[in-house]
N, C-alpha and C positions, 0 to 999 in steps of 0.2 A: 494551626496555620503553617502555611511554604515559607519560613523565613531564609532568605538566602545572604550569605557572604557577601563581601567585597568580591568583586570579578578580581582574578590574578594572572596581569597581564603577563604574558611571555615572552622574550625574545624574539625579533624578527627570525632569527635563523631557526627556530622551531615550529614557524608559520606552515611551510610545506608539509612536514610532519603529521601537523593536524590535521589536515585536510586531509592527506592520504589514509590516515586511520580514522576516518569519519567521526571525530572528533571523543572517540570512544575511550580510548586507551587513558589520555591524559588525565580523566576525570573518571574515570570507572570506580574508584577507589572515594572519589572529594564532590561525590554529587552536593552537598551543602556550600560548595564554592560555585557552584553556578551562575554568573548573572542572571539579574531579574527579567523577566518578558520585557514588563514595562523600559529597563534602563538598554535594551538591545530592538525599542521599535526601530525598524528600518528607516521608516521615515525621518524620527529624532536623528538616526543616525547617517543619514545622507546619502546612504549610495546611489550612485549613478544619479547623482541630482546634479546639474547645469549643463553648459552648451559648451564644449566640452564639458562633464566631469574632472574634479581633481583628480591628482595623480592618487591621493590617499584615500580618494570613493569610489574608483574603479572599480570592478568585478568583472577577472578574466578566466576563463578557460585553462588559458597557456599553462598558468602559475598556480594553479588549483584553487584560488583564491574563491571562485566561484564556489568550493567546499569546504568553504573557511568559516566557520559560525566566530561571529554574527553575522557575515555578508551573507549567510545561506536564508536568515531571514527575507532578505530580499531577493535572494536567488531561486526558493523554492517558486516564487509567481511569476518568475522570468527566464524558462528554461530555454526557452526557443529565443531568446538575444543571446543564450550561449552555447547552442547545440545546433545539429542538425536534426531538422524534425520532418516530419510529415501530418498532414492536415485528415483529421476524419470529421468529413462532411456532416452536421446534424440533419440532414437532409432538407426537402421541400413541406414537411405536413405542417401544420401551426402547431405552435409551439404550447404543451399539453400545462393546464391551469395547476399551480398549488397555489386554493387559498389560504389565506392567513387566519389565525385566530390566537393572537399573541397571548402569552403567557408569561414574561420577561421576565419581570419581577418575582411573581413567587418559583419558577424555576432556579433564578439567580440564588434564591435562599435556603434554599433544599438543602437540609445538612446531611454528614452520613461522614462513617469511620471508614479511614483508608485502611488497607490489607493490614496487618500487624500492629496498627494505632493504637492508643487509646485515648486521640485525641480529634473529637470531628471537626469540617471542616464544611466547605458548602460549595454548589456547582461553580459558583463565579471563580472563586480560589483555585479550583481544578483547571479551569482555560488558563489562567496566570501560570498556573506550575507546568503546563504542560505545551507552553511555548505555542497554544491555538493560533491558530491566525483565521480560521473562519469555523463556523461552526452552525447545525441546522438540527432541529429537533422535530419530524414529522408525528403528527398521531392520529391516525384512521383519515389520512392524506391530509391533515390540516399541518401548515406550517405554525407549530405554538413558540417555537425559538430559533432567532437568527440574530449571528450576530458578525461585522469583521474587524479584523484589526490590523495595523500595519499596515503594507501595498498592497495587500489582496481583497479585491472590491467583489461584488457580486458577481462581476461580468469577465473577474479575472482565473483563467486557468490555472491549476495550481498542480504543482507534480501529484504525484498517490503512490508513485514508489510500489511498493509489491500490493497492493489494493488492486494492481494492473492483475496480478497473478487472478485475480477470483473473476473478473469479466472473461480472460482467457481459458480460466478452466471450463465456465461457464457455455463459452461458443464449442468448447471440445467434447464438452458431454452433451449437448446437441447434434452433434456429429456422430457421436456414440447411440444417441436415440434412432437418429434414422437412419442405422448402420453404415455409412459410410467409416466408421472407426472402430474396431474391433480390439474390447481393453485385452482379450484373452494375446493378441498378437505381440510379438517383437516388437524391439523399438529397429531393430534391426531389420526385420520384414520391410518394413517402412524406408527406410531412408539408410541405404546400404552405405551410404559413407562412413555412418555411425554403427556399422556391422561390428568392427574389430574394438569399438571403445568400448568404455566400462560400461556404456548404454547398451551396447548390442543385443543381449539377452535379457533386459529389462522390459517388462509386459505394458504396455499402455495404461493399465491400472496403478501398475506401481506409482509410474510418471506424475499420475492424475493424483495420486494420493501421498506423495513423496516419502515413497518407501525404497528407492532405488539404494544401494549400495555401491556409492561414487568415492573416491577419494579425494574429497573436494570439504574444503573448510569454508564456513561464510561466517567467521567468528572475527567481529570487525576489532577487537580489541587487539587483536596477533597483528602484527604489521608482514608477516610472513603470510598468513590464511588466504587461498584461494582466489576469494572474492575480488582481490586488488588486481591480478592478474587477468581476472575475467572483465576487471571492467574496463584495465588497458586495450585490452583483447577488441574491446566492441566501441574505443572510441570515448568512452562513458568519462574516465578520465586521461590526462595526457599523456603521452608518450615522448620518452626520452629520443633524443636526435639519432642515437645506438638501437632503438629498439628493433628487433628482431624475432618477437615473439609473432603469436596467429593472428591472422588479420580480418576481425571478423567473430561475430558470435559462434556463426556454426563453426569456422578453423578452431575455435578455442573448445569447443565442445570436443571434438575430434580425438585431441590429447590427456580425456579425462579416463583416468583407469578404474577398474572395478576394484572395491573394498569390501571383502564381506560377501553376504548370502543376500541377495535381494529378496525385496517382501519381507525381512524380519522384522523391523521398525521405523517408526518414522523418521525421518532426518529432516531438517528445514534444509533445501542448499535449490538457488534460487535456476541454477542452471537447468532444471530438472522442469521448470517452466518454458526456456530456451528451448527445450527438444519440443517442449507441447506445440510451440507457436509452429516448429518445421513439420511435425506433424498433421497441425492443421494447413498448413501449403499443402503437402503435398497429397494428401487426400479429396484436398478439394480444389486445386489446382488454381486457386487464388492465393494474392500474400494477405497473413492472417491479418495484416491489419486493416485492410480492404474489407475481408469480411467480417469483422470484427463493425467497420461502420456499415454494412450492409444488414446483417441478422440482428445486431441489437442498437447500435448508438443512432440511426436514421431512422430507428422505432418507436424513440421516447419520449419525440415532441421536444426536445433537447433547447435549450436557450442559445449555445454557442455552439460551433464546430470544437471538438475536443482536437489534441495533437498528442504525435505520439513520438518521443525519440528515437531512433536510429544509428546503426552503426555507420561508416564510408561503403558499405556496399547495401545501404539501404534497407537493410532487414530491419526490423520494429525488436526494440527492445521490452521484448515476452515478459519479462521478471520484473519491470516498473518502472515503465517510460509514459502512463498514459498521464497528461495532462487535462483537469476539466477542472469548469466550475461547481461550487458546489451544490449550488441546485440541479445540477447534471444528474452529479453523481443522487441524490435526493432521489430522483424518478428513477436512476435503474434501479437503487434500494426497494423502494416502494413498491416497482413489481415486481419485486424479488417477492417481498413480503406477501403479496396477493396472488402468489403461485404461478409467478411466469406471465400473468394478465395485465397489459396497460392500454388506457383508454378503450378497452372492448375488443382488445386483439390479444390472441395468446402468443405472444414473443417469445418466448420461451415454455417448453412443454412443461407441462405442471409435472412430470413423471420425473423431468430432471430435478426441477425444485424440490420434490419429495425426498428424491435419492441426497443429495445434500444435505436437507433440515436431519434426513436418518442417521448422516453423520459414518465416518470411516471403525476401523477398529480401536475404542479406549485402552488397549493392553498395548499395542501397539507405539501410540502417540504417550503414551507414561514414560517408556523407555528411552522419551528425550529430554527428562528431567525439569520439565518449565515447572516451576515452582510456584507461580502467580497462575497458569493454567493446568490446574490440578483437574480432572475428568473431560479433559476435552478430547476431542479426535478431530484429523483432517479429510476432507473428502472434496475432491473435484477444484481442489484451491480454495478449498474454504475452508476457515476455521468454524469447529461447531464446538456451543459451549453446552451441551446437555446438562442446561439445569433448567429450572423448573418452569421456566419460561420459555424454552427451545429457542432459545440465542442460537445467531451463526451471524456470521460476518468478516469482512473482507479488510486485512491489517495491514500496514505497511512500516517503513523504520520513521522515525522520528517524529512519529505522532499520527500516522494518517487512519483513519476508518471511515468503513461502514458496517454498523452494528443494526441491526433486524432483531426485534423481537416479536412473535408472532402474537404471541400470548396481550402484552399490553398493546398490540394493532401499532407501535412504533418503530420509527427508522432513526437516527442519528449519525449524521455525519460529520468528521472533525477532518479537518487537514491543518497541519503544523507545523513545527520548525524548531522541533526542541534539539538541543545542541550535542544530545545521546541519539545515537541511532536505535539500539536493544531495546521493545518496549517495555521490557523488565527495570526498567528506568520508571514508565509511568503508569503500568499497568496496574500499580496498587493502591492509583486514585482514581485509574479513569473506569475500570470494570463495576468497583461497588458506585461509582458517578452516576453508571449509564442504569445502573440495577434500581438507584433511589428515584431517579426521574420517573423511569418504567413505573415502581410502585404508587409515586405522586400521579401520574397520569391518570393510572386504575381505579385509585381511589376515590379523585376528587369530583367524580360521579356518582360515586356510589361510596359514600361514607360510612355506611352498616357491614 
């Protein structure tokens, strides 16, 4: 079992701190000091509840408070009362059927050993330890488990944080299918601003597969690393009354310099999505997130209009601004998993779908040391898990996926709120999670 500690309160004056380090640094070392799911629901705990709100349940922007766990509990389902966003349309078709054939009970009981254990544990413990706040279990398009908790209801949008990155990749290598995007080219050919940065000589393939060679840290634990400046950069968080840095995704792109030989290995570094989204502009001479609801979110018979963050000059944040429900996210899984086909239209070419399940270079993706994904590779913004089921699937920080296995015909979708950004936090309950459901699913048809 997750048994966790006393939560250890800290100082007001260390408040700003944690938010700025995505709440990583303080606890990287005392994950057993954690608060519990249950003692940090949003609800139990107030925020933004009354007409006004208290001074002490407020969640703002200004004050990073909005990336202050526990407020992030309730923050992750209310980005758009603290950002500025933009609306992508589900469009006009009806709205495409998942029925149910619930499973709740014996899913919730499903035991299995975490990474390193020797002690099992069962799916319901998994949602507790891993700060779920919604969660969806498709199998050969039946919904057999749903469940929410806290503020986020069916109907409510919820960040997906870099899960943004694999819809994006997704619209790019469709671009790549019907040659408007050529991965052999510059990043430079393309978008001459990005000529002289460390992107300039970086091949479209690289981009797609995040092998560029940037001197860019996304290591949220360093309170120096990259990341914090890229997010000043786009808005994402706030800016000091002195600041003077780029204003702007693409300006903060601009000043990223080359490190290394590109194409040697993979690097995770999220800016490398940032270029894919102005790539897709300007090849197709829409902004990506227009098409982005045009080619696949207005495809999928969607429940809600999904939104997407934004920096102050309106660029969509590529790296993991999309907000959706998650039955949204359910259906574009689902035709992921049915090669690009929903409701009888192919949405995506199956030739993409292929290239992705085929998965990027494993010598490659080794070289970045993830210890919890031991054989994987990245390709096209996705993660692919090449085992024996051909997993792949679309990750995000603090708990968010979509998991596709082709083999057990299932989808699972989590989005969360866990108070670690790194999924190396929860990765070593939630992969053998997603492996023992799969197995129960297969099975419990065919018991020989």
């Amino acid at each position: 079992m997750f048994k966790r500690t006393q939560y250890l309160n800290v100082n007001r004056k260390k408040t700003l701190l944690l938010g700025v380090l995505c709440f990583a640094l303080p606890f990287a070392t005392a994950q057993d000091n954690l608060p519990s799911a249950a003692s940090t629901d949003p609800v139990l705990m107030g925020w933004m509840q009354g007409t006004p709100p208290s001074a002490d349940k407020l969640v703002r922007h200004s004050d990073m408070s909005f990336y202050q766990f526990p407020r992030t509990r309730w923050t992750f389902s209310n980005f758009r009362q603290i950002m500025p966003t933009v609306s992508m349309w589900r469009g006009s078709a009806a709205v495409s059927p998942l029925p149910a054939a619930l499973l709740s009970k014996e899913i919730d009981d499903v035991s299995f050993l975490p990474m390193g254990s020797d002690q099992s544990t069962t799916w319901r413990n998994m949602l507790d330890a891993t700060y779920t706040d919604a969660i969806l279990v498709l199998h050969r398009g039946e919904v057999v488990y749903e469940d929410y908790f806290g503020v986020t209801q069916a109907h409510t949008p919820h960040i997906s944080f870099s899960v943004t990155k694999s819809y994006y990749g997704t619209l790019a290598a469709m671009l790549v299918e019907e040659g408007a995007l050529d991965v052999q080219k510059s990043v430079g050919e393309y978008l001459p601003r990005l000529a002289d940065s460390g992107f300039g000589t970086a091949t479209v393939r690289e981009v797609l597969d995040m092998t560029t060679a940037i001197d860019y840290s996304e290591d949220y634990s360093d309170p120096n690393a990259h990341v914090f400046a890229f997010a000043k950069a786009g808005g994402i968080f706030p800016r000091a009354d002195d600041y003077d840095g780029p204003d702007g995704f693409y300006a903060y792109l601009e000043t990223l310099e080359k490190r290394g030989a590109h194409g040697q290995a993979f690097s995770y570094r999220s800016v490398n999505t940032e270029v894919l989204g102005l790539l897709i502009a300007q090849v197709s001479g829409k902004n990506a997130v227009q098409l982005l609801e045009e080619r696949i979110w207005s495809q999928l018979g969607a429940e809600q209009d999904a939104y997407m963050l934004v920096d102050a000059l309106g660029t969509g944040w590529a790296a993991g601004g999309l907000n959706a429900t998650l039955r949204d996210h359910a259906r574009f899984g689902e035709m992921m998993r049915l090669g690009g086909m929903w409701q009888g239209k192919q949405v995506v070419p199956a030739r993409v779908v292929d290239e992705i399940r085929h998965g990027g270079d494993p010598e490659k993706f080794a070289k970045a040391g993830y210890k919890t994904l031991s054989g994987f590779s990245y390709r096209n913004q996705w993660w692919v898990h090449h085992n024996a089921n051909g997993a792949f699937s679309a990750r995000g920080v603090h708990g968010q996926t979509i998991y596709i296995d082709p083999t057990a015909e299932m989808v699972i979708v989590r989005l969360a709120s866990h108070p670690l950004a790194a999924s190396r936090y929860y990765d070593d309950v939630s992969l053998p999670a997603y492996q023992v459901v799969a197995d129960y699913l297969m099975t419990r048809e065919s018991p020989d």
